[in-house]
N, C-alpha and C positions, 0 to 999 in steps of 0.2 A: 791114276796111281803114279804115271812115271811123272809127273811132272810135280809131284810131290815127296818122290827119293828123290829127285835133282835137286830141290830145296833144301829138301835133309844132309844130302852129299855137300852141298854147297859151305852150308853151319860147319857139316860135324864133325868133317877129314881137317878142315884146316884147325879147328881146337883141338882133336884128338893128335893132330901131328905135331905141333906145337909143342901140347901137354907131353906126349912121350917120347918126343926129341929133346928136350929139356930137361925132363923130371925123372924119366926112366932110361936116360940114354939110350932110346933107338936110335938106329938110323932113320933119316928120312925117309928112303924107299920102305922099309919096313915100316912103319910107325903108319905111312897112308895106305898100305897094304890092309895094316889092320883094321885102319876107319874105316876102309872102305867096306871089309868083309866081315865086320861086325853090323855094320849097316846091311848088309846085303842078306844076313840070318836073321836080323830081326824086324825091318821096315816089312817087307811083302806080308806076314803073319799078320802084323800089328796094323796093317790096313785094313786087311782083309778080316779081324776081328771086330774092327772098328764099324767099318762097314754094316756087320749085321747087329752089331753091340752099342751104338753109339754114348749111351749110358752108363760104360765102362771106360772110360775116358781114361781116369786117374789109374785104377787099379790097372789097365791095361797098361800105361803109359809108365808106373811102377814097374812093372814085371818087367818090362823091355830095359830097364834101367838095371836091374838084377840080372839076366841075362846076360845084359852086353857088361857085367861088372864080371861074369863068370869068364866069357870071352877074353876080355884082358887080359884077368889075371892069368887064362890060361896061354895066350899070346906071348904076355910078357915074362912069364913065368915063373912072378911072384907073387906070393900075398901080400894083398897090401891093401888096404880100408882106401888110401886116397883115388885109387882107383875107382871106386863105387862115388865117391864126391864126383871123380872127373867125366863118370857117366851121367850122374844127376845132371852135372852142367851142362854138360853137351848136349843131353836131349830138353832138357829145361831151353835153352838157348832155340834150337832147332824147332819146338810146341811155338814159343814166342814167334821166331820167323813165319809160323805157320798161319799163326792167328793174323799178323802184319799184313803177310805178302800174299795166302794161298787163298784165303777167302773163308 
């Protein structure tokens, strides 16, 4: 598992820091604060689902994309729809790494 949030962490702090230093003016420190702990509420679940669900892939891998879209917008403390794009990406991005690098 941990070598599969390093993966994750690897992808998804520096897009989400990027994205919300840019787009949503955070601060840097804050902006990876939240990669990091929106990562850190949803990867352990979503393994550990995986794990016994394997055949839930999509709709697990959905959920976590809605999740971490609630996480945002409650972080950033807007509504805002591109938010839910900038979680599809990132975890979209991070599945891709996974398939790549993790096996």
């Amino acid at each position: 598992m941990l070598r599969f949030f390093a993966l994750t962490l690897a992808v998804e702090v520096p897009l989400y820091t990027a994205a919300l230093t840019a787009g949503w003016r955070l601060p840097w420190p804050r902006a990876v604060a939240v990669a990091v702990a929106v990562n850190i509420v949803t990867h352990p679940p979503l393994f550990l689902w995986l794990t016994a669900h394997p055949n839930t892939f999509i709709a697990a891998e959905l959920t976590v994309c809605l999740v971490e879209w609630f996480l945002l917008m409650a972080f950033v403390r807007r509504r805002d729809w591109l938010l839910l794009l900038l979680s599809v990406a990132a975890n979209a991005c991070s599945v891709l790494a996974g398939i790549i690098f993790g096996g």
